[in-house]
N, C-alpha and C positions, 0 to 999 in steps of 0.2 A: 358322443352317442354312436353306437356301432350302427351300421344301415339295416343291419336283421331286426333290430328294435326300433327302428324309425319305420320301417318299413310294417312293422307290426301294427304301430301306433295309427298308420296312415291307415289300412286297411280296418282297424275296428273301428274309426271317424266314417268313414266310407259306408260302410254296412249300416251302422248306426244313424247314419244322417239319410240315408237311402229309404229305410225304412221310416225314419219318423216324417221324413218330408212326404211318401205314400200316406202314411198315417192321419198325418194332419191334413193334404192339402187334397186328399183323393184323386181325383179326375183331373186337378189343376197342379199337380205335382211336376217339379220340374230337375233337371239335373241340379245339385246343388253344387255351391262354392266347393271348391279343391285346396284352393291355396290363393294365396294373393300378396303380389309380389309389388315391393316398395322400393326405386330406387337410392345409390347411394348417397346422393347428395338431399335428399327428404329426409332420410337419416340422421346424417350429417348436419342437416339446420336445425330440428329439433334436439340434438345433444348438445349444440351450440349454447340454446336458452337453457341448458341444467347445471349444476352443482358440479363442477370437476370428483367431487368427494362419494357425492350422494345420488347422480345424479343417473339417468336411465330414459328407458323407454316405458308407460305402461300400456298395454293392447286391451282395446276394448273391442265386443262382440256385437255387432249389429245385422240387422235385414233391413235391403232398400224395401220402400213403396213409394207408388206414385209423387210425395211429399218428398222424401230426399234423391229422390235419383238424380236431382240437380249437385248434389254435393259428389259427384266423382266427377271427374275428367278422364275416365281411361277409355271409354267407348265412345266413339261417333254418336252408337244408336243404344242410346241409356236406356231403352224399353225393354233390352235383350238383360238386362242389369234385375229388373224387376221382380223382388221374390229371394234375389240372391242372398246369399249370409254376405256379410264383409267385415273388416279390420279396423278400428280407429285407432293411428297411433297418436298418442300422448308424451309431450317432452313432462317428464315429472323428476322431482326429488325427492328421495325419501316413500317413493310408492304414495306421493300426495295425485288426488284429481289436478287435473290442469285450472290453472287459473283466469287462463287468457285464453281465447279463440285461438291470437297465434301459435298457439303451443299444441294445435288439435290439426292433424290429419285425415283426410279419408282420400280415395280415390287409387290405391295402387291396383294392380291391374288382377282381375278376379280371372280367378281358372274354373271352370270352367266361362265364358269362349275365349278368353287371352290366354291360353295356354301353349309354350314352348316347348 
């Protein structure tokens, strides 16, 4: 993908999440999710458990609330998490749901505030 198209891509998520987070959350609207970064070796154990053939990642779409803010580890202070959008990755084959807890990630690090 060239960066003038990524870049494009970034910026209508940006605008569009900007305004629906105003939209929805009025008064209580916060910066939202940017991007959220997953290291190599989280990677790396979830293609482990897949199909050499068939095998992949699939991402799922989530927002913390007070009930899972326990399921990341990327912040000290998980209350700054609250409200955010974030990533669930999945070891999957064939684009199946995960079978098994171990095959389900969450927790890579959300931008906004862990941003590089």
């Amino acid at each position: 993908m060239d960066f003038k198209k990524f870049d494009r891509l970034k910026k209508q998520y940006e605008e569009f999440i900007d305004k629906a987070e105003k939209d929805v959350e009025k008064e209580k609207a916060i910066q939202q999710t940017r991007s959220v970064w997953f290291d190599r070796h989280t990677i790396e154990t979830l293609l482990a458990q897949t199909d050499p053939k068939t095998g992949g990642l699939k991402i799922f779409f989530g927002k913390y609330d007070e009930d899972t803010l326990s399921e990341s580890d990327s912040l000290a202070n998980k209350k700054d998490l609250d409200g955010k959008l974030t990533l669930i990755v999945a070891a999957s084959d064939a684009n199946q749901d995960p079978q098994q807890e171990m095959m389900i990630v969450n927790g890579g690090q959300v931008c906004p505030p862990n941003c590089s």
